[in-house]
C-alpha angles and dihedrals in degrees: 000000000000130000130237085242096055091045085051090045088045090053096049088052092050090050087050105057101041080051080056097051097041086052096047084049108050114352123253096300079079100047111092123159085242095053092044089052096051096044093046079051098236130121117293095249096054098083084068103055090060105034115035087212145002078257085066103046089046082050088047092056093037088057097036082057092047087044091057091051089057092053091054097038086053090061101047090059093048096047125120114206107026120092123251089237093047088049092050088051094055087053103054089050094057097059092048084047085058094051093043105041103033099019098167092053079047099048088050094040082071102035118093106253108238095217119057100326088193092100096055103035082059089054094048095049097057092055087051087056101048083041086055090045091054094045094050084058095061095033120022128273090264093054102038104090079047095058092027086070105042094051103048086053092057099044087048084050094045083053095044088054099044085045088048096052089239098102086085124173098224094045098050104008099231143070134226090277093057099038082054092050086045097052089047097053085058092062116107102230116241104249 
């Protein structure tokens, strides 16, 4: 038999994912509590027993994403076998992969929400952290803020150009994946 509670979790996820849908297709402008309800197939009044306004859903994706990130960030920094310069890497990619292949979540994961940030500057802390860990291990614990910043600056610009269009082959003869190996390879390696 299912809970209350699991019917109510189910739902949220539902509404979630049709929030998610409705944003990769056509931006926020696209995401309303209505549209999301009737996507996620529930009443029309459910959305709004689970997201006070549309502001809050859009904060919910953009720190489940950030969330996410920090899954993935967390096992990079607890694999074995994988280089500290491969796993940073694989950090800064995702975060272009984001950008390339879902642009609008993107785009929110770095707008301040206009509702209580707290939430998501949380989320997106404790990315920056793992980031920083990963960093350390490539550069040294007193350079890594340094380096941390610079990279994912970097990271944030290589996304902005390929999103832009201007990050052209024919202009600068690479693509996000080289200009990341090639930042990496800049790095001075912690001794």
């Amino acid at each position: 038999m299912v809970t209350r509670t699991e019917t109510a979790a189910a739902t949220r996820r539902a509404l979630l994912d049709a929030a998610a849908e409705l944003l990769d297709a056509g931006g926020p402008a696209s995401v309303t509590l209505r549209e999301v309800g009737a996507r996620a197939g529930v009443s029309r009044s459910a959305p709004y027993r689970h997201f006070a306004d549309k502001e809050s859903l859009l904060t919910t994706l953009a720190i489940k994403a950030w969330n996410e990130m920090g899954d993935l960030l967390e096992g990079l920094g607890s694999s074995t076998g994988t280089t500290p310069k491969r796993s940073l890497q694989t950090a800064l990619l995702s975060l272009v992969k984001i950008g390339r292949s879902r642009p609008h979540l993107y785009r929110l994961m770095f707008t301040t929400p206009a509702g209580d940030p707290t939430a998501a500057v949380q989320a997106a802390e404790r990315v920056q952290d793992l980031f920083l860990e990963i960093v350390a291990s490539c550069v040294g614990p007193q350079h890594a803020r340094q380096y941390g910043g610079l990279l994912l600056t970097s990271a944030h610009g290589i996304t902005d150009l390929e999103l832009s269009g201007h990050l052209a082959w024919d202009k600068w003869h690479s693509t996000p994946e080289g200009l990341v190996e090639l930042l990496t390879g800049l790095l001075p390696l912690a001794r």
